[in-house]
mmCIF file of the C-alpha atoms, coordinates in Angstrom:
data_MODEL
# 
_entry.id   MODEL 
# 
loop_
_atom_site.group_PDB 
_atom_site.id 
_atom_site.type_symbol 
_atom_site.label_atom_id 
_atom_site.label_alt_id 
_atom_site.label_comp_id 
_atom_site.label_asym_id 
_atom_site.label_entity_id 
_atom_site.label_seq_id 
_atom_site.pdbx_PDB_ins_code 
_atom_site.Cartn_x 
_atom_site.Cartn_y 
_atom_site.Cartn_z 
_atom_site.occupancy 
_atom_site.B_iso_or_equiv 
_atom_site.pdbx_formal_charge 
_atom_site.auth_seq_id 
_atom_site.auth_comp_id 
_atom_site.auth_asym_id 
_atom_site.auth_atom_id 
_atom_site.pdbx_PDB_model_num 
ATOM 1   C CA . UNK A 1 1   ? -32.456 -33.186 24.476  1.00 0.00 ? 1   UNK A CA 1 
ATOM 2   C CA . UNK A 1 2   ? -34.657 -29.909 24.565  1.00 0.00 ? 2   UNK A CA 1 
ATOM 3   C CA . UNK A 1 3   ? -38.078 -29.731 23.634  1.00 0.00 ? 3   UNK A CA 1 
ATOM 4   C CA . UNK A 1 4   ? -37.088 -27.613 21.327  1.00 0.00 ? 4   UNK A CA 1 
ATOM 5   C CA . UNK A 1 5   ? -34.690 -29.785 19.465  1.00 0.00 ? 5   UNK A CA 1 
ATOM 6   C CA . UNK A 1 6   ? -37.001 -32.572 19.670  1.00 0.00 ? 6   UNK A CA 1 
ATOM 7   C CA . UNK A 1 7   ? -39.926 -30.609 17.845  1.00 0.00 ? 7   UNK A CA 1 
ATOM 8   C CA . UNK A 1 8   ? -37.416 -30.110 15.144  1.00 0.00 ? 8   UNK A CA 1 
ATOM 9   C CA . UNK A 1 9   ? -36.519 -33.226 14.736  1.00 0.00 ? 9   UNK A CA 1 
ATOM 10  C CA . UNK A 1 10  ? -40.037 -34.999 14.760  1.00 0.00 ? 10  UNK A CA 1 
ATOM 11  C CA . UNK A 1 11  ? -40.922 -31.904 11.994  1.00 0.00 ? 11  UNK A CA 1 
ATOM 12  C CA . UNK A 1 12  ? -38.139 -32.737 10.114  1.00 0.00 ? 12  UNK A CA 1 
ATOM 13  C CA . UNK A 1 13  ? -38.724 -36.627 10.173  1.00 0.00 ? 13  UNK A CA 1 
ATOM 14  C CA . UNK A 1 14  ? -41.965 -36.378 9.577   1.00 0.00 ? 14  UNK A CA 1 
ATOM 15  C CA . UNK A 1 15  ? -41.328 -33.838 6.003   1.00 0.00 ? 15  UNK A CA 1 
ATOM 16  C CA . UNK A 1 16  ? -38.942 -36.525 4.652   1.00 0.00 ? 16  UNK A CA 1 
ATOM 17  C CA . UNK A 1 17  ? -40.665 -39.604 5.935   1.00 0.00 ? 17  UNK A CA 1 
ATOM 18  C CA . UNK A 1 18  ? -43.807 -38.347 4.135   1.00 0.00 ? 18  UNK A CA 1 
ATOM 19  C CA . UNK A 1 19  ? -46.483 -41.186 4.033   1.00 0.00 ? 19  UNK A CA 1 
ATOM 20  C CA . UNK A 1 20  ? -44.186 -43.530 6.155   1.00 0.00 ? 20  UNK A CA 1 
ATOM 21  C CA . UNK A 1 21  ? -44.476 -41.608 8.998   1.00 0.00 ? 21  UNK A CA 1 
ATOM 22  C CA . UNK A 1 22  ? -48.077 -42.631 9.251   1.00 0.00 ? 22  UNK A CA 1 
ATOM 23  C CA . UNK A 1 23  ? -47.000 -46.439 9.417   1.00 0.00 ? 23  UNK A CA 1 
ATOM 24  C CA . UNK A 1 24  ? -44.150 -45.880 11.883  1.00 0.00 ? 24  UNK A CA 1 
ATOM 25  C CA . UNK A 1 25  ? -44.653 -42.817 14.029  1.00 0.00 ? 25  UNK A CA 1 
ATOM 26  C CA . UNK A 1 26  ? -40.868 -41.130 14.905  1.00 0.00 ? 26  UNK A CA 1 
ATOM 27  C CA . UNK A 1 27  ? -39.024 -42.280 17.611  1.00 0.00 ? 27  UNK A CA 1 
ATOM 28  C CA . UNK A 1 28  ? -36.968 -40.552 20.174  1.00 0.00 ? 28  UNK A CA 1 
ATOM 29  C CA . UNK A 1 29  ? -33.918 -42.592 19.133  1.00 0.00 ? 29  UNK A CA 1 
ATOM 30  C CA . UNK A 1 30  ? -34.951 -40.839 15.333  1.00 0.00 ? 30  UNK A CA 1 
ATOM 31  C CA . UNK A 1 31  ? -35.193 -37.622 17.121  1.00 0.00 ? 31  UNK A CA 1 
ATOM 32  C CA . UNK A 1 32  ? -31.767 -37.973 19.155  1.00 0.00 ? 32  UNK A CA 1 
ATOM 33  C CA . UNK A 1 33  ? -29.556 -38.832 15.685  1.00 0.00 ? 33  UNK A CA 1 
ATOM 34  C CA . UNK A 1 34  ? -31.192 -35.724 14.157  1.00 0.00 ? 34  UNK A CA 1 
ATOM 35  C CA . UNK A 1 35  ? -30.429 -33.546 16.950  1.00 0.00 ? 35  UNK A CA 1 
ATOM 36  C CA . UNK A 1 36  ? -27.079 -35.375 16.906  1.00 0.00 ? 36  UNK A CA 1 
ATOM 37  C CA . UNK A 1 37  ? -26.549 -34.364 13.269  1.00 0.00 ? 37  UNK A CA 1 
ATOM 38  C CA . UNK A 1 38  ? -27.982 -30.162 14.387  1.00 0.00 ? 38  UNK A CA 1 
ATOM 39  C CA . UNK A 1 39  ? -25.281 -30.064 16.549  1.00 0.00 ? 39  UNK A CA 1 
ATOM 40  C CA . UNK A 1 40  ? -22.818 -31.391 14.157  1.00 0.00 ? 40  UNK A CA 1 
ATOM 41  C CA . UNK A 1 41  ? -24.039 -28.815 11.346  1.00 0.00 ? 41  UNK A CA 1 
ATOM 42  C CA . UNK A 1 42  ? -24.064 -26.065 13.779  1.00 0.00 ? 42  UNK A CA 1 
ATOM 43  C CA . UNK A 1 43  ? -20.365 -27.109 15.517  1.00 0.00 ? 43  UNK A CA 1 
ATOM 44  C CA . UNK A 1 44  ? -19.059 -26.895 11.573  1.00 0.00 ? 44  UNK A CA 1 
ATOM 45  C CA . UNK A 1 45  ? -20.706 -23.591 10.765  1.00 0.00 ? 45  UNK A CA 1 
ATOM 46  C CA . UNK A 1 46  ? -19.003 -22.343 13.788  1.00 0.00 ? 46  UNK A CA 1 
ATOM 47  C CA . UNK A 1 47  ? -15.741 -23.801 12.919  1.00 0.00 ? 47  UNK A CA 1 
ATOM 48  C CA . UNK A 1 48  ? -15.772 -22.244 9.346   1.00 0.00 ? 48  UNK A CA 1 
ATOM 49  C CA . UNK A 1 49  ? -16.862 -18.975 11.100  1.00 0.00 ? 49  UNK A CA 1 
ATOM 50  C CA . UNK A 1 50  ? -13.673 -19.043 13.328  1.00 0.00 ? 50  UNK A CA 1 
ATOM 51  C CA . UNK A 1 51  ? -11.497 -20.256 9.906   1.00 0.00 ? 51  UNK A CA 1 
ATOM 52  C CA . UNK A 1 52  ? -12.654 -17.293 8.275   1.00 0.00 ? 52  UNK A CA 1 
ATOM 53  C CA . UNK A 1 53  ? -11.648 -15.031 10.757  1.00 0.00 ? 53  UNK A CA 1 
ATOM 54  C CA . UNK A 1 54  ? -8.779  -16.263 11.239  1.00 0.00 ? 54  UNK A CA 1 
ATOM 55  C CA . UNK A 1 55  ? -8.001  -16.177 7.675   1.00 0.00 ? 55  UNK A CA 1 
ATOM 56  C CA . UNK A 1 56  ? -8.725  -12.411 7.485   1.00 0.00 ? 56  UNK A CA 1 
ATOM 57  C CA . UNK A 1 57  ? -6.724  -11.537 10.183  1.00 0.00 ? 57  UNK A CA 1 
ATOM 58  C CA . UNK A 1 58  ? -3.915  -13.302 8.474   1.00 0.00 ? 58  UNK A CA 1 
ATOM 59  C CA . UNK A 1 59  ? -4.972  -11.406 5.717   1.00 0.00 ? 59  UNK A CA 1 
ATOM 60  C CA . UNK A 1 60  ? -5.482  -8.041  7.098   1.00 0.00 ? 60  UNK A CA 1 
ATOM 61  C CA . UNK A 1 61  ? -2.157  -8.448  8.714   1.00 0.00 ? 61  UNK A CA 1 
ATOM 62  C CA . UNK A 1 62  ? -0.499  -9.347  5.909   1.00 0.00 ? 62  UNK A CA 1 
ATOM 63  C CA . UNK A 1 63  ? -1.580  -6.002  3.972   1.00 0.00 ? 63  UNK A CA 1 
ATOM 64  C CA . UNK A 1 64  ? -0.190  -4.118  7.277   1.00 0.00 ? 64  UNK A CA 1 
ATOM 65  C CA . UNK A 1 65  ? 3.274   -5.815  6.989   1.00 0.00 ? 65  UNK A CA 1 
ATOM 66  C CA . UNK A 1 66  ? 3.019   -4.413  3.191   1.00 0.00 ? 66  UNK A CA 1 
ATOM 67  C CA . UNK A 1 67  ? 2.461   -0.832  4.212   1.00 0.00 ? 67  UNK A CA 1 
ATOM 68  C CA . UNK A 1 68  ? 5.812   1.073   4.057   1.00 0.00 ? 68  UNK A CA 1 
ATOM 69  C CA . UNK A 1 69  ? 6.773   4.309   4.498   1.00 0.00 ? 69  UNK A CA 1 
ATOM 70  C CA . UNK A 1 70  ? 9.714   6.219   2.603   1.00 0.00 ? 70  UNK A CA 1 
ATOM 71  C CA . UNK A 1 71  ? 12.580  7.719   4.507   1.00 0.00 ? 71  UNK A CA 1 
ATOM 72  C CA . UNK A 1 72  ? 12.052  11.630  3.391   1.00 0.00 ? 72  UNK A CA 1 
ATOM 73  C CA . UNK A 1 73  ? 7.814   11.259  3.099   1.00 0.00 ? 73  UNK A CA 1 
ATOM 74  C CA . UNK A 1 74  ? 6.295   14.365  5.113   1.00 0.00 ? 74  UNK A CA 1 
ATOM 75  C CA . UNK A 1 75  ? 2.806   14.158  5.681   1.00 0.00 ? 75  UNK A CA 1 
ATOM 76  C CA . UNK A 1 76  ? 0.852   17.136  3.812   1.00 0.00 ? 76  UNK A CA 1 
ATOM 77  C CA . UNK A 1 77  ? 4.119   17.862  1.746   1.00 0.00 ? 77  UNK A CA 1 
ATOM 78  C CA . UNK A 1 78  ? 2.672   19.486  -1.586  1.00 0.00 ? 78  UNK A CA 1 
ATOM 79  C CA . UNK A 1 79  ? 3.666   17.432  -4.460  1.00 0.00 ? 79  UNK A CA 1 
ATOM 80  C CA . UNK A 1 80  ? 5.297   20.583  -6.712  1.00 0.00 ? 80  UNK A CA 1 
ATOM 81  C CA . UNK A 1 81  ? 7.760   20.730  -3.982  1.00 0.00 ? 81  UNK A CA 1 
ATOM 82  C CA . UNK A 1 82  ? 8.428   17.032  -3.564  1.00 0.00 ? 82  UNK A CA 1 
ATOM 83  C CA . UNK A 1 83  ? 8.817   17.368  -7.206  1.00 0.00 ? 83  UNK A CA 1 
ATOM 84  C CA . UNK A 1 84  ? 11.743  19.979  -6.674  1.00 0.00 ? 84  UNK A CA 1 
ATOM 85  C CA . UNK A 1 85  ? 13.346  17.774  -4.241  1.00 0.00 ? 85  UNK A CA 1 
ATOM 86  C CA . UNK A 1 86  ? 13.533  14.715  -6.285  1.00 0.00 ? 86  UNK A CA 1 
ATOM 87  C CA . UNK A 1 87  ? 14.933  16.824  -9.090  1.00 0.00 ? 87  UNK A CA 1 
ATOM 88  C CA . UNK A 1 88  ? 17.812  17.781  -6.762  1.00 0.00 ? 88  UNK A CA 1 
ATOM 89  C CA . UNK A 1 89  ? 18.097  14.114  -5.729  1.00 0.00 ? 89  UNK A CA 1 
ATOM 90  C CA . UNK A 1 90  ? 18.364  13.237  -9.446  1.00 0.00 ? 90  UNK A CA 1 
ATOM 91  C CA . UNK A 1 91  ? 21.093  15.368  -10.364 1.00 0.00 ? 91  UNK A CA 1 
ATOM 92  C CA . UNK A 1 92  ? 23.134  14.668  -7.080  1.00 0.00 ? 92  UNK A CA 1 
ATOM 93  C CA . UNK A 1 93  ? 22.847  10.286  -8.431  1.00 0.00 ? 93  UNK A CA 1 
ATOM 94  C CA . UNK A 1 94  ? 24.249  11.776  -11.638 1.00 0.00 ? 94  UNK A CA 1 
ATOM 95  C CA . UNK A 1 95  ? 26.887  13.619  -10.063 1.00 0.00 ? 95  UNK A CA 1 
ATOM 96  C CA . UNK A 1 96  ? 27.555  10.704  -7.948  1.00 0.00 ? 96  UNK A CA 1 
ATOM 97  C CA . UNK A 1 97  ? 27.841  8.084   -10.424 1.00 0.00 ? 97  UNK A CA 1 
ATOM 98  C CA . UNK A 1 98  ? 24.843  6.504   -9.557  1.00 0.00 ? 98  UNK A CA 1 
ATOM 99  C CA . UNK A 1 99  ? 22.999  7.200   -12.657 1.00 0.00 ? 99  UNK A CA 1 
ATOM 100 C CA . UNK A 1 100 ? 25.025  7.274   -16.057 1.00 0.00 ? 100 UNK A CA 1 
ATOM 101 C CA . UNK A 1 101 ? 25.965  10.919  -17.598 1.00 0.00 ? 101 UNK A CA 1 
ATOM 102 C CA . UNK A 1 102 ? 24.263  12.240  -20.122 1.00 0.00 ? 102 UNK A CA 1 
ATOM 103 C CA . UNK A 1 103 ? 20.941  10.776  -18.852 1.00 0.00 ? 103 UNK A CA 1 
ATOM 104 C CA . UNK A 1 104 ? 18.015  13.551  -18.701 1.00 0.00 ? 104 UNK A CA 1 
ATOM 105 C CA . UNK A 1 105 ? 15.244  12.765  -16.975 1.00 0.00 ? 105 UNK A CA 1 
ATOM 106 C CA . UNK A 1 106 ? 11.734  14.952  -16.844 1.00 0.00 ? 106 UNK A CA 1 
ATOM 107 C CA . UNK A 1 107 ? 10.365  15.225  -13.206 1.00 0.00 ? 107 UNK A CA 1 
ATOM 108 C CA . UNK A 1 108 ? 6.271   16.157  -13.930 1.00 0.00 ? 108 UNK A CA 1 
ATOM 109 C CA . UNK A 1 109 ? 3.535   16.372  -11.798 1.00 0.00 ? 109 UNK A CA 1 
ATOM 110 C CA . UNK A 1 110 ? -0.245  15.453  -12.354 1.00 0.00 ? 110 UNK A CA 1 
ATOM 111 C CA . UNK A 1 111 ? -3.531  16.086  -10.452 1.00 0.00 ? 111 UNK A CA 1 
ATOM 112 C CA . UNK A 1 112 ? -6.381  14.764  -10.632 1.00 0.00 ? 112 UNK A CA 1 
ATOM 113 C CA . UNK A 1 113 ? -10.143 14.102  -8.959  1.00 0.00 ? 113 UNK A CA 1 
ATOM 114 C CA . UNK A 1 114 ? -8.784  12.124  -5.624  1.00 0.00 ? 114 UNK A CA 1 
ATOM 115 C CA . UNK A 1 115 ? -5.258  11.773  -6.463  1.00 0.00 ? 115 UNK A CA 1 
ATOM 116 C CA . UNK A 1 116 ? -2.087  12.694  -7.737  1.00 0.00 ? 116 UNK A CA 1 
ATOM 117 C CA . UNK A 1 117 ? 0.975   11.490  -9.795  1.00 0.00 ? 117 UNK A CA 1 
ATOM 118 C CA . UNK A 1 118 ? 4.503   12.075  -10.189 1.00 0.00 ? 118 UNK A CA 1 
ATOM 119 C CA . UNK A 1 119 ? 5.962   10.507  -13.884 1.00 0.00 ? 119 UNK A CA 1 
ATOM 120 C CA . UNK A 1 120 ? 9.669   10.359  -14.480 1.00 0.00 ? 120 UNK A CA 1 
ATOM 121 C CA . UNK A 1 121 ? 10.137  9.747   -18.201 1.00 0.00 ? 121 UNK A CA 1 
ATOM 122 C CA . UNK A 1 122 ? 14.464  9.490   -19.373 1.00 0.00 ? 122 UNK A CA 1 
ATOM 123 C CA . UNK A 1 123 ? 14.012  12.243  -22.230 1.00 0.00 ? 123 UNK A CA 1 
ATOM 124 C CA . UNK A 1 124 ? 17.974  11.926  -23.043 1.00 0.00 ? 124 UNK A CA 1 
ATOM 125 C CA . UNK A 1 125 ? 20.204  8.914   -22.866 1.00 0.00 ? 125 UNK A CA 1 
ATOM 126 C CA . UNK A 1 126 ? 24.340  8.743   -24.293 1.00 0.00 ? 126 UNK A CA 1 
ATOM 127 C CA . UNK A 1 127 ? 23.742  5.065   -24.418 1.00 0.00 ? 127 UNK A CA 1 
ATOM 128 C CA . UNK A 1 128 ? 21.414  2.948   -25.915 1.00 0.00 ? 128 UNK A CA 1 
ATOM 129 C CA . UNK A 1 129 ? 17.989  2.783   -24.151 1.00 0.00 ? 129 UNK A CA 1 
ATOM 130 C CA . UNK A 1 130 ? 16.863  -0.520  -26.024 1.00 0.00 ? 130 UNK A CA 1 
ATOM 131 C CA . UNK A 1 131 ? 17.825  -4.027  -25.523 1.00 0.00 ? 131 UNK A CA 1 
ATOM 132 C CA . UNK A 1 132 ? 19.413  -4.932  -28.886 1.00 0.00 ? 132 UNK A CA 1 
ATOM 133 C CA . UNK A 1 133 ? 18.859  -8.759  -27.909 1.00 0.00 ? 133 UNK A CA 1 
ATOM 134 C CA . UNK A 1 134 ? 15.359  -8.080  -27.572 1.00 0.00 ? 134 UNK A CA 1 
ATOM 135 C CA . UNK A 1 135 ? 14.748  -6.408  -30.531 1.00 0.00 ? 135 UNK A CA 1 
ATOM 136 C CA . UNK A 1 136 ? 17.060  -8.669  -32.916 1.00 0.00 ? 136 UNK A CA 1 
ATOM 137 C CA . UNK A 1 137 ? 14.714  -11.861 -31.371 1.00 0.00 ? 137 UNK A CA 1 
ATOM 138 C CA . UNK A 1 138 ? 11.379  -9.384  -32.441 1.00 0.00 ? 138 UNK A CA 1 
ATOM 139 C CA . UNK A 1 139 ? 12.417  -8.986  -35.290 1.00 0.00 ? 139 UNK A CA 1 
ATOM 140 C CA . UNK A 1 140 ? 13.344  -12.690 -35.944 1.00 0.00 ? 140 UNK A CA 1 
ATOM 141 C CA . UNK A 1 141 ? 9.925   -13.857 -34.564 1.00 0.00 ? 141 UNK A CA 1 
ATOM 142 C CA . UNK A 1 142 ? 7.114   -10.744 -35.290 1.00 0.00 ? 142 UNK A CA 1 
ATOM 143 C CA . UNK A 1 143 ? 4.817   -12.953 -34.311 1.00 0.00 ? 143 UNK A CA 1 
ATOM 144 C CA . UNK A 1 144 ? 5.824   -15.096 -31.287 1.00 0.00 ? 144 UNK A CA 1 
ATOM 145 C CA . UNK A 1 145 ? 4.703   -14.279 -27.719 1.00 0.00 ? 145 UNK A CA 1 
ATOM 146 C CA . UNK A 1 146 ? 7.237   -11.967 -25.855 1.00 0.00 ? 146 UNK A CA 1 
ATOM 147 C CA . UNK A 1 147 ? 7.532   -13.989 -23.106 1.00 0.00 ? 147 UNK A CA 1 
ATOM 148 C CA . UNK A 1 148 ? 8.944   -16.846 -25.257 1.00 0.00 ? 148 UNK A CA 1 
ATOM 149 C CA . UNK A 1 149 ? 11.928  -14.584 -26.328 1.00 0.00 ? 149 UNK A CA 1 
ATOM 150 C CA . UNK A 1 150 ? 15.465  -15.879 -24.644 1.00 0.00 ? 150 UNK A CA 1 
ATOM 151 C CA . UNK A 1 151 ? 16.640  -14.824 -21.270 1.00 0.00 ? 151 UNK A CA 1 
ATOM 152 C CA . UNK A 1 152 ? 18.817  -11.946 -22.853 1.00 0.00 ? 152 UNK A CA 1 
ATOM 153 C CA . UNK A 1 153 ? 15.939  -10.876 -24.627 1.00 0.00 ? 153 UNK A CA 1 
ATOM 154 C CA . UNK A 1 154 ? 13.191  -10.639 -21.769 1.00 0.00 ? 154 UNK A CA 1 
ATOM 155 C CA . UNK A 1 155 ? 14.484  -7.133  -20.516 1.00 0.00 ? 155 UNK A CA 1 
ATOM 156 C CA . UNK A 1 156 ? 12.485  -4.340  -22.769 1.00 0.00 ? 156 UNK A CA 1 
ATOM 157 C CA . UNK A 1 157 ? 15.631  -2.161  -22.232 1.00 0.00 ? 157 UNK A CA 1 
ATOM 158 C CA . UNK A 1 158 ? 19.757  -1.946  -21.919 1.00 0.00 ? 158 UNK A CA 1 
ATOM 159 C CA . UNK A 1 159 ? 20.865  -3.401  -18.911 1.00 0.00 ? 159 UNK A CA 1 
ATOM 160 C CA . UNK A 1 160 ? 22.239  0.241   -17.851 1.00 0.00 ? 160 UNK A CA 1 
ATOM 161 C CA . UNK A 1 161 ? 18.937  2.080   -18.216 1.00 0.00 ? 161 UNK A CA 1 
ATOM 162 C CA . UNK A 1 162 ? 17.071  -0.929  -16.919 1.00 0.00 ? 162 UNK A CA 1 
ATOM 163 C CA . UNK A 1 163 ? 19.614  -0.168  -13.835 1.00 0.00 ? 163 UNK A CA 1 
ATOM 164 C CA . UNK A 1 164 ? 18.995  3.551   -13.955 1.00 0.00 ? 164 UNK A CA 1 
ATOM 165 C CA . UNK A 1 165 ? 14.925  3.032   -14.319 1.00 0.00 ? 165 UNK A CA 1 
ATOM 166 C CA . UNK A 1 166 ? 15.633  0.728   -10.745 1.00 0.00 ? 166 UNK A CA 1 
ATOM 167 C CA . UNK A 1 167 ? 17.090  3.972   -9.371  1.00 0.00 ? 167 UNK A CA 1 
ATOM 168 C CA . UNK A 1 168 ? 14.950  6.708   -10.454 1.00 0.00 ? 168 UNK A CA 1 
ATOM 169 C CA . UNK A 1 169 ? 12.225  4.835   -8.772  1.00 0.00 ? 169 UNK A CA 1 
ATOM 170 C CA . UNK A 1 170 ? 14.562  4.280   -5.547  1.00 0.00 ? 170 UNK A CA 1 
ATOM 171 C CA . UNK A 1 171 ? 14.968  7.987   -5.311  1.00 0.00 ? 171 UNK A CA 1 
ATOM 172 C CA . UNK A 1 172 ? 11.001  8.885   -5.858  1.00 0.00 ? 172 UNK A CA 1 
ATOM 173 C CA . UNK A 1 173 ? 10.225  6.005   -3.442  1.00 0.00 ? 173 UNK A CA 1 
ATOM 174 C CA . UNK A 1 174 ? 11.287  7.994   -0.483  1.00 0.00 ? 174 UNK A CA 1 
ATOM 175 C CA . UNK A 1 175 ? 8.986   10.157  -0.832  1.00 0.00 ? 175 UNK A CA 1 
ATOM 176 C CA . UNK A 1 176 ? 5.643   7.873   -0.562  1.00 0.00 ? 176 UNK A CA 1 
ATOM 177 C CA . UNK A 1 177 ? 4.331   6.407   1.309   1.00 0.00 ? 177 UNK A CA 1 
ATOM 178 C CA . UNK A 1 178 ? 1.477   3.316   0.553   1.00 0.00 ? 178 UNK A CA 1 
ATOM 179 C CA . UNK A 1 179 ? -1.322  1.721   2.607   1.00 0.00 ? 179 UNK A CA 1 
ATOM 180 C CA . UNK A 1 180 ? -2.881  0.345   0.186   1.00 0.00 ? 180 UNK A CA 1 
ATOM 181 C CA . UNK A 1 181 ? -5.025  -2.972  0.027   1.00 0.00 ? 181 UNK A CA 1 
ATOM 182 C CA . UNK A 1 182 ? -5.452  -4.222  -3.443  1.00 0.00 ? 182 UNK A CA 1 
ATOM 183 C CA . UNK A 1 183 ? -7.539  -7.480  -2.674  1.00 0.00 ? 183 UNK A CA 1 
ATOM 184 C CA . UNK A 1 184 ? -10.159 -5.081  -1.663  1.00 0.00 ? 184 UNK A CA 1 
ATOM 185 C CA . UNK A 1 185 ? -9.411  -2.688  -4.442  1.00 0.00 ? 185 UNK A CA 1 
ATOM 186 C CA . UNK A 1 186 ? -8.769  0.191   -2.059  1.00 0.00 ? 186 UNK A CA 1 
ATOM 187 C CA . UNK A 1 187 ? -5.639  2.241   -2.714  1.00 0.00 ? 187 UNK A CA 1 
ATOM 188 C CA . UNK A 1 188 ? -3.723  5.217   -0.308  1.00 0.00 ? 188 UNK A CA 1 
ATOM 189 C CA . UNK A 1 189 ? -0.879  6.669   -0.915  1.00 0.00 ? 189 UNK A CA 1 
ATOM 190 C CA . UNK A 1 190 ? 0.751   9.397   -1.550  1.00 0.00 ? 190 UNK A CA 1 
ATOM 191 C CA . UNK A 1 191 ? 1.142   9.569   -5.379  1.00 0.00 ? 191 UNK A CA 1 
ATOM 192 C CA . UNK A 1 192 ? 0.942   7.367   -8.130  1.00 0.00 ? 192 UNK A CA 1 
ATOM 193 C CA . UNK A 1 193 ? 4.395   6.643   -9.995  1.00 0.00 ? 193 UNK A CA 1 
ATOM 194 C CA . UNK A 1 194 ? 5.561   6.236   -13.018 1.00 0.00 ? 194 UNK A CA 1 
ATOM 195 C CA . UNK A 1 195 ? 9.426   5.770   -14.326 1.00 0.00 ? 195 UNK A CA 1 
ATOM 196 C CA . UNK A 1 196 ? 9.273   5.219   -18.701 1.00 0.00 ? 196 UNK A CA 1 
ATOM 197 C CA . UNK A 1 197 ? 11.442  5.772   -21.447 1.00 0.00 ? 197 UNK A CA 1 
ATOM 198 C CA . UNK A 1 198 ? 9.942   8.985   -23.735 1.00 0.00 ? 198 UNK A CA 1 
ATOM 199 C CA . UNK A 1 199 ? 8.753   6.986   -27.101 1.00 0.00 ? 199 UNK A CA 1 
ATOM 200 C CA . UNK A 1 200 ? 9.989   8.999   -29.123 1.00 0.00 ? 200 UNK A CA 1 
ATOM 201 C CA . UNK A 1 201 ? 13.982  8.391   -27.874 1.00 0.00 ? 201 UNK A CA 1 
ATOM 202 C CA . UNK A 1 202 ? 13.249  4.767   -27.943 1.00 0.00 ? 202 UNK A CA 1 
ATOM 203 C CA . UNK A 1 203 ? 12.376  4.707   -31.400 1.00 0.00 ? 203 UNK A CA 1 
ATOM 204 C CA . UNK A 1 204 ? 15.104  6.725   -32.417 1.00 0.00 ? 204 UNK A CA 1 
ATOM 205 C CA . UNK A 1 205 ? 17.433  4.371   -30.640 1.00 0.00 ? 205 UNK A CA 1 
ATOM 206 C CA . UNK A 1 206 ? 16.095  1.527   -32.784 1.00 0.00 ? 206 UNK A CA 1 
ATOM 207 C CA . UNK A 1 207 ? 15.913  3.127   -35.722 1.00 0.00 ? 207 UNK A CA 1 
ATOM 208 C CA . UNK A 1 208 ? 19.976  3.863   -34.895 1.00 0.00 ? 208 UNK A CA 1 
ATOM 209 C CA . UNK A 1 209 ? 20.737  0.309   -34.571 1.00 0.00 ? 209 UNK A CA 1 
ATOM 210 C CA . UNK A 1 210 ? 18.537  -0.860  -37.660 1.00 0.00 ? 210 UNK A CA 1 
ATOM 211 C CA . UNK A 1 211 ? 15.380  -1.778  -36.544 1.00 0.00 ? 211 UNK A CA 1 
# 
């Protein structure tokens, strides 16, 4: 045992032996199962240390394995023209059967301090945009909790612009690309999205079936 160790120890026997210590003066066999229970303390900090490290590199790697990259992103690519391209994109699914006629979708553009967004809002639909389960359960129970509607009433919208909603956002994902780590609240990438249904043709759409 060092010197050092054994100061320690004889200190620290000594502050929580208080008056006793006067009767029965520390031993080295008190001094050894302090320094005994030093090392132990200090081994555990160490092993915490090294499971938090660990941990964060899980962590860390984790967020990496997370980071993605769209097929068509181009580094430096100004937004107004990625913009255009999705546009193109849009009306090539439509032409392709990929996203159902008569749906017309508005491709805009916002900037702002230390970022950007691109929101895709369906403006014009020949089908029905909301879920008619959904709203005939609403309308059943105005004051239940969403979330306790049926199955075929979860979805906020038709199953076909649900679908087309999944590929608007298919389309505009090739062009980001996101390295962001929102654990630690920090956020890159290239644009913020947004795929919605204009308010306005929703309502109308309800108001069309009734409700």
């Amino acid at each position: 045992m060092t010197a050092k160790i054994y100061d320690f120890a004889v200190h620290y026997l000594n502050r929580r032996m208080g008056a006793a210590a006067e009767q029965r003066p520390v031993t080295i066999r008190d001094a050894e199962i302090v320094a005994a229970a030093v090392r132990l303390d200090d081994a555990l900090a160490t092993a915490r240390q090294a499971i938090a490290v660990d941990d964060e590199s899980k962590r860390l790697a984790a967020v990496r394995a997370a980071h993605w990259q769209g097929s068509k992103y181009e580094r430096g690519r100004d937004l107004k023209l990625v913009a255009s391209d999705l546009r193109r994109d849009i009306a090539a699914a439509r032409h392709d059967g990929e996203l159902p006629e008569g749906l017309r979708v508005s491709v805009r553009i916002s900037r702002y301090s230390m970022g950007q967004s691109l929101d895709l809002t369906i403006t014009g639909s020949a089908t029905n945009v909301s879920n008619p389960a959904r709203l005939a359960w609403t309308a059943a129970n105005p004051h239940a909790c969403r979330s306790k509607a049926p199955p075929d009433g979860q979805p906020h919208h038709s199953a076909e612009i649900g679908a087309a909603m999944a590929k608007l956002e298919e389309l505009a994902n090739a062009y980001i690309y996101d390295r962001s780590d929102t654990l630690t609240d920090y956020f890159d990438s290239a644009f913020c999205l947004s795929v919605t249904v204009d308010g306005a043709l929703e309502r109308a759409h309800r108001e069309a079936l009734g409700y």
